[in-house]
MARLUM-988418 format. One record per residue: x negated, y, z of N, C-alpha, C in turn; residue in one letter; residue number from 1. Coordinates in pm, whole numbers. Example, Ala and Ser with C-alpha at 12.3 -4.5 7.8 and 13.67 -1.06 7.14 Angstrom:
<recs>
n_east: -1319 n_north: -569 n_up: 780 ca_east: -1230 ca_north: -450 ca_up: 780 c_east: -1320 c_north: -330 c_up: 780 r: a k: 1
n_east: -1285 n_north: -225 n_up: 708 ca_east: -1367 ca_north: -106 ca_up: 714 c_east: -1290 c_north: 3 c_up: 787 r: s k: 2
</recs>
This chain:
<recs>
n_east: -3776 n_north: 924 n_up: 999 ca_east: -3682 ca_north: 1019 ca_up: 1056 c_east: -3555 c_north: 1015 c_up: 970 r: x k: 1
n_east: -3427 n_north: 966 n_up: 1002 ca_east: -3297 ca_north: 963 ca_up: 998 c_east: -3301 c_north: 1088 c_up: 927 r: x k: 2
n_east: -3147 n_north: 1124 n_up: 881 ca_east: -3051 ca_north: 1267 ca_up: 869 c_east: -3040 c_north: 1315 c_up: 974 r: x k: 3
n_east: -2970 n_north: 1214 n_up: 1049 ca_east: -2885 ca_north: 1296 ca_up: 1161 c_east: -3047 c_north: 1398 c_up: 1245 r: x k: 4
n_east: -3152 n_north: 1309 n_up: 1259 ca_east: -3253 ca_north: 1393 ca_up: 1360 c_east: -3267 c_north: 1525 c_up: 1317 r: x k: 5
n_east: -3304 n_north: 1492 n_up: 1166 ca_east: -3364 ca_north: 1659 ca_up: 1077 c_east: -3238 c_north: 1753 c_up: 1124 r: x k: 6
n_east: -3098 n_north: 1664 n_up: 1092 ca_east: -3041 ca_north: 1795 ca_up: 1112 c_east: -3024 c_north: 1826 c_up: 1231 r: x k: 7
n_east: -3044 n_north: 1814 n_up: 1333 ca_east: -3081 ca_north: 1840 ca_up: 1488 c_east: -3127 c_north: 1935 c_up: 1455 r: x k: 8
n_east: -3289 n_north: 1900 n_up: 1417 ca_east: -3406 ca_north: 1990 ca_up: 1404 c_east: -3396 c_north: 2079 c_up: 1350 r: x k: 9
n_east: -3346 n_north: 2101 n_up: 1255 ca_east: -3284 ca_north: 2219 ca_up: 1190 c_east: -3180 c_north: 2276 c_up: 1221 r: x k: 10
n_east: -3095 n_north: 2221 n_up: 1333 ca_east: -2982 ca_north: 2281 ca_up: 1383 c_east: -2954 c_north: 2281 c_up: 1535 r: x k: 11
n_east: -3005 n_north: 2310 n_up: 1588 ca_east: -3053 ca_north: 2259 ca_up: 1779 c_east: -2938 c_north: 2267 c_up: 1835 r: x k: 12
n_east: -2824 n_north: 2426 n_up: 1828 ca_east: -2721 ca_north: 2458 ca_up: 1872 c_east: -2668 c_north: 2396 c_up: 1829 r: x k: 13
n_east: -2655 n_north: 2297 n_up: 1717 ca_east: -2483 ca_north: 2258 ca_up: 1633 c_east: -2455 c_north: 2114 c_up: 1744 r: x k: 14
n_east: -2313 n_north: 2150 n_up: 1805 ca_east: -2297 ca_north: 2000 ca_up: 1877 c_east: -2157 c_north: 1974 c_up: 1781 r: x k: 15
n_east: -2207 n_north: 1790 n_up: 1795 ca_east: -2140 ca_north: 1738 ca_up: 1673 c_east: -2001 c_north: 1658 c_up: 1764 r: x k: 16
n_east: -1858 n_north: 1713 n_up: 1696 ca_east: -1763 ca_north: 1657 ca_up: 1691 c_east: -1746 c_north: 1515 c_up: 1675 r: x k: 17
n_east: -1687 n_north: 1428 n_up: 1742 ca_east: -1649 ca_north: 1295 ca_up: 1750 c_east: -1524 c_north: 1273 c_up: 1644 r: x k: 18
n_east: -1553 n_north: 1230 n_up: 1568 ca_east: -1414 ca_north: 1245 ca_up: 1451 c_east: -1350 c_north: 1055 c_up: 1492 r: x k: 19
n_east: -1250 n_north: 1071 n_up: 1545 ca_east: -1197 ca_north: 939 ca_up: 1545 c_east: -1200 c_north: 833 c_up: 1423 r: x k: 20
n_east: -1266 n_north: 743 n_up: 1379 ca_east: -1263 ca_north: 671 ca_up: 1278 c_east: -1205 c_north: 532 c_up: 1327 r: x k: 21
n_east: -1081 n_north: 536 n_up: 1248 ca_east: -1032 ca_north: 417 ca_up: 1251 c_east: -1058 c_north: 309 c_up: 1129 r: x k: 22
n_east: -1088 n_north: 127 n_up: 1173 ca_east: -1126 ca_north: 98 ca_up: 1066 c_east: -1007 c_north: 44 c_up: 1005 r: x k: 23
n_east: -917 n_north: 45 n_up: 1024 ca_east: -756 ca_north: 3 ca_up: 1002 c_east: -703 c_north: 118 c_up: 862 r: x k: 24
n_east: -803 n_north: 248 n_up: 879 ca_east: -755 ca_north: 405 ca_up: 818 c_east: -682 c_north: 334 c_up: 653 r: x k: 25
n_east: -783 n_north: 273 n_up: 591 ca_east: -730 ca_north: 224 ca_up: 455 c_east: -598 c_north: 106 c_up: 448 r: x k: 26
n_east: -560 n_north: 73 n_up: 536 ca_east: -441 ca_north: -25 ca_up: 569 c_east: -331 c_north: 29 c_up: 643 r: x k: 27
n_east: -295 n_north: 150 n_up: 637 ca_east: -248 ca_north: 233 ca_up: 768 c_east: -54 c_north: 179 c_up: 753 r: x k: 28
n_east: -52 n_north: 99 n_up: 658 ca_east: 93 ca_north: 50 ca_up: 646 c_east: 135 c_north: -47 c_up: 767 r: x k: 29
n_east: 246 n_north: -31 n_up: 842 ca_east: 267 ca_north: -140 ca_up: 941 c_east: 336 c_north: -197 c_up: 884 r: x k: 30
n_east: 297 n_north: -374 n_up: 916 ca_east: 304 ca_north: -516 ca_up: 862 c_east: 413 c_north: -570 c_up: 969 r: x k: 31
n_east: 508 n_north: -655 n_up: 838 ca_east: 588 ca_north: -714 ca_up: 956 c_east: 585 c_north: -849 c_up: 946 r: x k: 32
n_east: 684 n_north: -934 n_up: 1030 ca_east: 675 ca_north: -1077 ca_up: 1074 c_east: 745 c_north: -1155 c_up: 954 r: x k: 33
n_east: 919 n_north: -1053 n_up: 879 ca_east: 961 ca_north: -1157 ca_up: 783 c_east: 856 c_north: -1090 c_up: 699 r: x k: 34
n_east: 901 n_north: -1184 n_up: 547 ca_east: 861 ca_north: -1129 ca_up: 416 c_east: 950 c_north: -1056 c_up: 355 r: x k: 35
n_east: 846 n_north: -985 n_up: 255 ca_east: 927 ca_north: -929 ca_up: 182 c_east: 955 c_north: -979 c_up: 67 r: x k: 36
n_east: 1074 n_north: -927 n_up: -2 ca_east: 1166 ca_north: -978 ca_up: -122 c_east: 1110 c_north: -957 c_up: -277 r: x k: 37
n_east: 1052 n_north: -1023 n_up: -368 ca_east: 1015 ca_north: -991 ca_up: -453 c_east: 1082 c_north: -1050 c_up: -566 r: x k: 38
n_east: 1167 n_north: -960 n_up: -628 ca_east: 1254 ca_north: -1062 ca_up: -728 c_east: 1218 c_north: -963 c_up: -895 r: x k: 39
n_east: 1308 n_north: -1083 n_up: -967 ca_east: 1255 ca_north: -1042 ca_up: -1091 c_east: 1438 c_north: -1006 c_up: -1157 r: x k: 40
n_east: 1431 n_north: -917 n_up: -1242 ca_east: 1579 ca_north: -893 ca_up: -1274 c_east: 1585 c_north: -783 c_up: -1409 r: x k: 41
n_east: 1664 n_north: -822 n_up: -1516 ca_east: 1659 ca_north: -740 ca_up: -1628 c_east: 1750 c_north: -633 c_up: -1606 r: x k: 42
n_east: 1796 n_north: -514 n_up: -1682 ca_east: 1846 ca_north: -385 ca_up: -1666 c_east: 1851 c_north: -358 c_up: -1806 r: x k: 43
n_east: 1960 n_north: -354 n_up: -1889 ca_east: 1956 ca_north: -320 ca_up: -2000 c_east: 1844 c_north: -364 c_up: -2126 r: x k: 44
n_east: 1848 n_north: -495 n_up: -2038 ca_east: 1770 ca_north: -571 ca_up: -2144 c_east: 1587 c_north: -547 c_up: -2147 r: x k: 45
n_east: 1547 n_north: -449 n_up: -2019 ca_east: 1436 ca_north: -401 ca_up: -1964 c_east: 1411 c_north: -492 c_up: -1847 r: x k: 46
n_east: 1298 n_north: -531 n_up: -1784 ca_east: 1254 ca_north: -632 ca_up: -1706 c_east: 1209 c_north: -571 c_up: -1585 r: x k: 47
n_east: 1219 n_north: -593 n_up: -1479 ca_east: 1203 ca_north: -473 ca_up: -1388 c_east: 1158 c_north: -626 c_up: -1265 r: x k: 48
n_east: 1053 n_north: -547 n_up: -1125 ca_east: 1019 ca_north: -596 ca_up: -1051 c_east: 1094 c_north: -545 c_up: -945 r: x k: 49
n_east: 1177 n_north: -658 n_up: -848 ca_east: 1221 ca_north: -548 ca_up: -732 c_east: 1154 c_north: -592 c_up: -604 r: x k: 50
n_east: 1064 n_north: -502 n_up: -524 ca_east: 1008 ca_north: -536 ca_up: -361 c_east: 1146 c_north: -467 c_up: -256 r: x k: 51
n_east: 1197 n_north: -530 n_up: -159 ca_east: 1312 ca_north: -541 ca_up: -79 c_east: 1313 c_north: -601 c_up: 29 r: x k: 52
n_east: 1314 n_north: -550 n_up: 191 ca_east: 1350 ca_north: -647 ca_up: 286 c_east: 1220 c_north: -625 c_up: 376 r: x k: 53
n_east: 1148 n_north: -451 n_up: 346 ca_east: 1063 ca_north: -417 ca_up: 434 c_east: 1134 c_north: -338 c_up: 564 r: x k: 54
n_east: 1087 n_north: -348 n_up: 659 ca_east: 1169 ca_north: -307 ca_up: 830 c_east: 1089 c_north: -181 c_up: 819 r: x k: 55
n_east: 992 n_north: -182 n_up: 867 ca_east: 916 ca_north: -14 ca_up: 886 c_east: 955 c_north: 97 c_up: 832 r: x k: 56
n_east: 849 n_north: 225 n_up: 873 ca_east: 891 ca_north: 322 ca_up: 862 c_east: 907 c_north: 319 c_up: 718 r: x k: 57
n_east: 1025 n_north: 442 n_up: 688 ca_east: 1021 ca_north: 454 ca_up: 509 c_east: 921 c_north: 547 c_up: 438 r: x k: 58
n_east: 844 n_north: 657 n_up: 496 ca_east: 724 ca_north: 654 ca_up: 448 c_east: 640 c_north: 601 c_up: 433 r: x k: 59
n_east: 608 n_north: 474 n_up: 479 ca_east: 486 ca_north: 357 ca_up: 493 c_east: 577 c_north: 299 c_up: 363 r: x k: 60
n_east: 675 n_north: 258 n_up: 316 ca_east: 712 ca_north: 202 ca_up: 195 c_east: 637 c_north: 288 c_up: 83 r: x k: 61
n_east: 721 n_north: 398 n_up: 103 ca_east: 708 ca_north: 497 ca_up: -12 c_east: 560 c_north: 499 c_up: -45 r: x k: 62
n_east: 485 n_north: 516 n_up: 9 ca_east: 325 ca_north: 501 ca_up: 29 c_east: 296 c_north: 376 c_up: -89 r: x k: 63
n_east: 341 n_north: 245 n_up: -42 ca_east: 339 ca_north: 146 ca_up: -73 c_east: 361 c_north: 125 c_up: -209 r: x k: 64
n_east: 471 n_north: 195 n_up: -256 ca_east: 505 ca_north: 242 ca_up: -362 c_east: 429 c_north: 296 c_up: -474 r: x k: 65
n_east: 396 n_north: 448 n_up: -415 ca_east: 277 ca_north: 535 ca_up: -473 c_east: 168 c_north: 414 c_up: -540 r: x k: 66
n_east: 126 n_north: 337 n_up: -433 ca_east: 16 ca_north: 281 ca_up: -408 c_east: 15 c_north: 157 c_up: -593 r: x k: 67
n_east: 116 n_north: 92 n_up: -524 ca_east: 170 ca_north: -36 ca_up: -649 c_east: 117 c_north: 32 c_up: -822 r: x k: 68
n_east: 216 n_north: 130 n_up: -782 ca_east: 258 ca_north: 183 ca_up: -936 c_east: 132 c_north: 223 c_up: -999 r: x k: 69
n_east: 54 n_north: 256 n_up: -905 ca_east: -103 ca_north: 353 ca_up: -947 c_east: -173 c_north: 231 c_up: -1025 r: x k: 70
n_east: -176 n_north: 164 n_up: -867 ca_east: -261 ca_north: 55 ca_up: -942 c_east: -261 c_north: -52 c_up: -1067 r: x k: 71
n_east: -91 n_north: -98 n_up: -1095 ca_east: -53 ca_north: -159 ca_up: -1195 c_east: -67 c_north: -78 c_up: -1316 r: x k: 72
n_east: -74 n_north: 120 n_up: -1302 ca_east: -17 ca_north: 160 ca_up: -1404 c_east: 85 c_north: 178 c_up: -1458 r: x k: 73
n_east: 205 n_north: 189 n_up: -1442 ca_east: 352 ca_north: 144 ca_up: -1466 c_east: 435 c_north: 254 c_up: -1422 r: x k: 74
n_east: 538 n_north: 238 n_up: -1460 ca_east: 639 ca_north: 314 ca_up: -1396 c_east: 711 c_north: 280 c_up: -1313 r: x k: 75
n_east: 773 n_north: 341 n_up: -1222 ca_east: 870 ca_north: 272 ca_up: -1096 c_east: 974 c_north: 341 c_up: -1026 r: x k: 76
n_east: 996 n_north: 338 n_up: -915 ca_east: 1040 ca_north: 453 ca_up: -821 c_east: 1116 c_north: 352 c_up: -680 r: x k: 77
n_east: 1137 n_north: 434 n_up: -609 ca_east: 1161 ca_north: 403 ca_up: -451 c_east: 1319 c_north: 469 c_up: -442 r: x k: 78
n_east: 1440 n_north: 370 n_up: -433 ca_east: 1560 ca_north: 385 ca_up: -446 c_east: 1579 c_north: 304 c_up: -289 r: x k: 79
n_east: 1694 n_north: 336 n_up: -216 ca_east: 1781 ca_north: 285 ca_up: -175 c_east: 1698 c_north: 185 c_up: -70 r: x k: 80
n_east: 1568 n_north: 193 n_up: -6 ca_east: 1487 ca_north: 103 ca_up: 96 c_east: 1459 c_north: 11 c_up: -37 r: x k: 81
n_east: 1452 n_north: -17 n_up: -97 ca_east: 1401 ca_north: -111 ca_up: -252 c_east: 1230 c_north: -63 c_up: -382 r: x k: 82
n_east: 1135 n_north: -123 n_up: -392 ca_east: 1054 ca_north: -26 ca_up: -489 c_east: 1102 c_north: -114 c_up: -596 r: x k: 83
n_east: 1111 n_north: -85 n_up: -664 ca_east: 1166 ca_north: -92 ca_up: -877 c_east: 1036 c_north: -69 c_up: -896 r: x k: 84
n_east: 942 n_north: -165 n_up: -983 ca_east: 857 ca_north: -132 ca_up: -1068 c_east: 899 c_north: -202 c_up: -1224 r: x k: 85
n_east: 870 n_north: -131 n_up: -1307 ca_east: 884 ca_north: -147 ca_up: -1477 c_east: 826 c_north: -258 c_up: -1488 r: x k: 86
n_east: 843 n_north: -359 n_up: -1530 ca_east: 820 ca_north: -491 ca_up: -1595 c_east: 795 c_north: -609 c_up: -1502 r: x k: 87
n_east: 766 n_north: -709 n_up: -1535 ca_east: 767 ca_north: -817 ca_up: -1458 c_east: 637 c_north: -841 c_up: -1399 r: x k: 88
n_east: 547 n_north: -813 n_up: -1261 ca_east: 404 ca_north: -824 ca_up: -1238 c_east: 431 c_north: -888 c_up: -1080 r: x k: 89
n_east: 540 n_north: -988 n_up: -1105 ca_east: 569 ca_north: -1036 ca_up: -985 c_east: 403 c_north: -1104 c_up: -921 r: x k: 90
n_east: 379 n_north: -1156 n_up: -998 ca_east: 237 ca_north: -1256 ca_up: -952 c_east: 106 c_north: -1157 c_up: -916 r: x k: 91
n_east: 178 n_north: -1005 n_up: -987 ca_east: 45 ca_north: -923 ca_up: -958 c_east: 40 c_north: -853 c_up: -824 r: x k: 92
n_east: 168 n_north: -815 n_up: -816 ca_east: 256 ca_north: -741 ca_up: -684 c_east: 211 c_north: -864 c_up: -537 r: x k: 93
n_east: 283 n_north: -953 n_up: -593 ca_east: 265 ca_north: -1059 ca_up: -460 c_east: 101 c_north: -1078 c_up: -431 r: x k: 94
n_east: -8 n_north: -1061 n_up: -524 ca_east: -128 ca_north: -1106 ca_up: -434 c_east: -167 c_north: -979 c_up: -374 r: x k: 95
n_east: -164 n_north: -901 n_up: -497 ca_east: -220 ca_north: -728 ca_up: -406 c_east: -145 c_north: -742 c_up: -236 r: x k: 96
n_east: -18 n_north: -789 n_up: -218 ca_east: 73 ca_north: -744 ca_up: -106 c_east: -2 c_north: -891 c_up: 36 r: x k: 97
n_east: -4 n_north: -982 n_up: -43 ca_east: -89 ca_north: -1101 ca_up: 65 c_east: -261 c_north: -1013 c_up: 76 r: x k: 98
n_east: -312 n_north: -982 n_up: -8 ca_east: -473 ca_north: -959 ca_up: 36 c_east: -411 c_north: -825 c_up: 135 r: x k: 99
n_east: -316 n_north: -734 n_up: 136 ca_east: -312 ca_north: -644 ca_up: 271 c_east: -231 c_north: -687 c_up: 356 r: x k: 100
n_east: -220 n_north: -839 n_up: 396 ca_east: -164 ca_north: -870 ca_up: 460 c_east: -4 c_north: -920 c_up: 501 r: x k: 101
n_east: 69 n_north: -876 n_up: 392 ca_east: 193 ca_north: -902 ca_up: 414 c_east: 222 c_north: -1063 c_up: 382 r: x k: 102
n_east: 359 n_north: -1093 n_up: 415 ca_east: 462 ca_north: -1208 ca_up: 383 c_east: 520 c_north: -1183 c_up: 243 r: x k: 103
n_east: 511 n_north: -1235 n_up: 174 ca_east: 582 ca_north: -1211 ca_up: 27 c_east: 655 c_north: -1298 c_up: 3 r: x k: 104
n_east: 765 n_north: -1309 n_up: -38 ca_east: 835 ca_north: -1495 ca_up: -41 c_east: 906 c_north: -1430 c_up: -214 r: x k: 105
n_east: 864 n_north: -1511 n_up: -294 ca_east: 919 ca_north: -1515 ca_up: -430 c_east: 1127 c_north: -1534 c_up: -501 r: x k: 106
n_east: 1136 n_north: -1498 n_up: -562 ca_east: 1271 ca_north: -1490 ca_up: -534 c_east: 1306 c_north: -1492 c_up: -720 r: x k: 107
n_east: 1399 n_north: -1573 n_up: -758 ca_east: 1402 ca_north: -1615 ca_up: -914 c_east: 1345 c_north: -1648 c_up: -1004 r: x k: 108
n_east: 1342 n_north: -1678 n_up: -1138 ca_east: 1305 ca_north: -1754 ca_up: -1166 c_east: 1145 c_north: -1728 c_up: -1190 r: x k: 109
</recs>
C-alpha cells in the first residue's frame, strides 16, 4: 500500500488538487536563437566578466544573474541589459550557460 492510498484511507473527504507541474519549472529562462556575448575586460586594474546580447524578458536575465553569482560565489550586478561578474570565469560562465541551453560565443582574448 502506497502513501497516496493510506492517505485516502485516512482521509476519504480530502479531494486532491491537480497542481500543474511543469518539467521545464527549473529552466524557466527563455532561450534565444543568437548567442550571447561573453567578454573578458579589466576596470581599474580589476578583471571583470561581461554576459551581453540577451533579447528576453529582463527579469529572466536578472534571474540569470542571481543565479551565476550564487553559484560562482562572486560578486556582480545587472547594469544597463549587461551581467558584470567579478573576475574572469569566462570558461565557467560559458559551460554552466551551454548545459541550460544557451548560444555563448566567446569574445577576447
Amino acid at each position: 500500500m502506497d502513501l497516496q492510498e493510506q492517505l485516502k484511507k485516512m482521509f476519504p473527504e480530502h479531494v486532491q488538487e491537480e497542481s500543474p507541474v511543469d518539467p521545464s519549472e527549473g529552466n524557466s529562462i527563455w532561450l534565444q536563437e543568437e548567442p550571447i556575448i561573453c567578454k573578458y575586460e579589466k576596470r581599474k586594474g580589476k578583471p571583470i566578466t561581461i554576459l551581453e546580447g540577451y533579447t528576453g524578458a529582463t527579469a529572466d536575465f536578472k534571474i540569470l544573474a542571481k543565479e551565476l553569482k550564487k553559484t560562482l560565489s562572486v560578486g556582480g550586478s545587472f547594469k544597463e541589459d549587461k551581467i558584470i561578474i567579478q573576475g574572469d570565469y569566462r570558461d565557467k560562465i560559458m559551460s554552466m550557460l551551454k548545459e541550460k541551453g544557451f548560444n555563448v560565443k566567446r569574445v577576447g582574448g
